[in-house]
N, C-alpha and C positions, 0 to 999 in steps of 0.2 A: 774600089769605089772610094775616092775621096768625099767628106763630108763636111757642112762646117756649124758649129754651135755656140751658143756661149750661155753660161751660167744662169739660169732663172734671175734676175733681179740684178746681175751682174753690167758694173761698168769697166768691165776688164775690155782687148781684146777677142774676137773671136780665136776660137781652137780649132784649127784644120784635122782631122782623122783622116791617116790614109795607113797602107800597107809598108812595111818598111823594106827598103832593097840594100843591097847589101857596100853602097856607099855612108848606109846609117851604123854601121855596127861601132865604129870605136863613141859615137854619140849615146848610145844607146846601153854599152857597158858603166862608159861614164854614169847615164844617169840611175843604171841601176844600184852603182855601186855607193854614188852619192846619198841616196835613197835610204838602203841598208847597213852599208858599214862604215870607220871610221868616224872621227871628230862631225864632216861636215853631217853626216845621218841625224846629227843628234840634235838640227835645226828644228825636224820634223816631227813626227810622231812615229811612223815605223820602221825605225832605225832597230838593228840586232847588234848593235855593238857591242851590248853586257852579255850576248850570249853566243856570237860568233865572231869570230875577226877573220881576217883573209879574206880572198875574195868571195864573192858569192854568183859574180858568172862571170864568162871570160868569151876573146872575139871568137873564137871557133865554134865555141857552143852556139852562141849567138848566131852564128851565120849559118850555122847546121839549120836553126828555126825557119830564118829568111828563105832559105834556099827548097826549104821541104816542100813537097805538094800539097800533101798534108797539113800546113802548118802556117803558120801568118804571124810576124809581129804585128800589132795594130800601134801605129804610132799618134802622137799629140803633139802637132805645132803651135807655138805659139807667137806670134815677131817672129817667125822664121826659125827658131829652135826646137829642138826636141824636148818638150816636159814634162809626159807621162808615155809608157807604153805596156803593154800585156802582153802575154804570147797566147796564141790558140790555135786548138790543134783538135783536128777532125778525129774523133772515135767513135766511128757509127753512129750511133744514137744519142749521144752526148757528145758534148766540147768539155779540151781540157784547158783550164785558164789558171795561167803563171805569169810568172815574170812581172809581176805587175810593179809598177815601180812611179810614184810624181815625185818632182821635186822637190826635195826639202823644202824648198822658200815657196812651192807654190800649194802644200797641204793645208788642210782647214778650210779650202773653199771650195767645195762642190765639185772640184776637177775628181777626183777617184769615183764617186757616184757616177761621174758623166762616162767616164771610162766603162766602166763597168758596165751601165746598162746601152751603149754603145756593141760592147762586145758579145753579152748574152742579145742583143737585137742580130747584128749580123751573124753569130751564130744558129740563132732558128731560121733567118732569111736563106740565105746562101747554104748552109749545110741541113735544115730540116733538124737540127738538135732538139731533144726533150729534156735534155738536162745537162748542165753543168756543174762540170767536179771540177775539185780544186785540192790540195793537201796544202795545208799549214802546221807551222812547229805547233804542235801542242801546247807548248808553254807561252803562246801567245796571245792568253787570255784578251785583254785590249783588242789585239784584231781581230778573233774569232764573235768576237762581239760585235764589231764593225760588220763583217759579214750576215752574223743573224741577225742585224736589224736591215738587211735587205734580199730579206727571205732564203739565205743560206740557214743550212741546217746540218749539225753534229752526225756524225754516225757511228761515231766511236770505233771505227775500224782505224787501226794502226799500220804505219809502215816505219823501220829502223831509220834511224841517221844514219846515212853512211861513214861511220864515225871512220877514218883512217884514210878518207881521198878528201884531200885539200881543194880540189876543183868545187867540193862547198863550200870550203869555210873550215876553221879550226873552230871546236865545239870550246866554250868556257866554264861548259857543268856538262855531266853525265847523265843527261834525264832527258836529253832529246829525241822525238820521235813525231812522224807527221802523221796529222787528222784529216782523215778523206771530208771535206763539205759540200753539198749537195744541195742545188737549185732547181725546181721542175720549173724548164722553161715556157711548158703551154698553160 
C-alpha cells in the first residue's frame, strides 16, 4: 500500500511510503550507509562513526528483508528518491523495527517521526501488532532518548555485539551491546 504525506506545517515536497522491491537494494544500502557510517553520516545526527566503521548492512542482507514473507522494507520517496526507510518484520504479537535510516541532509525535520509512526500504524493495521521492539547500541544515549520521547521505553534486557563478524561494523570501544525498546501499540 503505497501512501503519501508531508510534514505538518511543511513546504517541502510530499513523501511517497511504499514497500520496497528488490530493484531498491543498492539505493537503500547507500542510504543506510550514508545515514550511519563514514565522513558523509556525520552531516546528520545519527551517524556511529566514533563508535563503528565498516559497513553496517550490505545488499544481501538487504534483499533477504525485501524478499521475506515476513518482512517489509518500508521505503520514503521523495522527487523520486529514496530518503528514509525501516525494515519490519512480523513476530506474532509484536513487530520488529530496524534499519531505520533518513538522510543526512534530510534529518531535523519531521521526516523520522513520520517514519516511524507510519510503521507502528501499518504494523497494528496489516499484522494486528501490540507492540513494537526495537534493539539499539546501548551507548546511544542521544537516540535512545529520541525513542522515549515517543513513547518507547528501556527494558534493560541486553544482547552482545557480535564483536568479530564485520557484516556489522568494526567496534571502536569495547562496551558495546543492544537495548531491547518497547512500544505498546494499542
Amino acid at each position: 500500500m503505497d501512501t503519501t504525506t508531508a510534514p505538518t506545517g511543511s513546504t517541502t515536497p510530499e513523501f511517497r511510503f511504499r514497500d520496497a522491491v528488490p530493484a531498491d537494494v543498492d539505493a537503500l544500502v547507500a542510504l543506510v550507509e550514508s545515514a550511519y557510517r563514514g565522513e558523509s553520516s556525520r552531516a546528520g545526527w545519527t551517524t556511529e562513526a566514533d563508535i563503528l566503521q565498516g559497513q553496517r548492512t550490505d545488499p544481501d542482507g538487504v534483499l533477504a528483508i525485501v524478499e521475506s514473507p515476513d518482512a517489509r522494507v518500508l521505503t520514503v520517496e521523495q522527487g523520486g528518491r529514496i530518503v528514509a526507510c525501516c525494515q519490519l518484520e512480523h513476530r506474532g504479537t509484536h513487530a520488529y523495527f530496524g534499519m531505520f535510516a533518513v538522510s543526512p541532509t534530510a534529518q531535523g525535520g519531521g521526516l523520522g517521526r513520520l517514519v516511524l509512526a507510519e510503521a507502528e500504524r501499518r504494523s497494528r493495521a496489516e499484522w494486528g501488532a501490540t507492540e513494537m521492539h526495537m534493539t539499539v547500541i546501548s551507548v546511544r544515549e542521544d537516540l535512545i532518548a529520541w525513542y522515549e520521547r515517543r513513547g518507547y521505553r528501556r527494558t534493560g534486557r541486553m544482547t552482545p555485539f557480535p564483536y568479530g563478524d564485520d557484516r556489522f561494523g568494526v567496534p571502536q570501544r569495547d562496551d558495546l551491546q543492544f537495548e531491547l525498546l518497547v512500544k505498546h501499540l494499542v
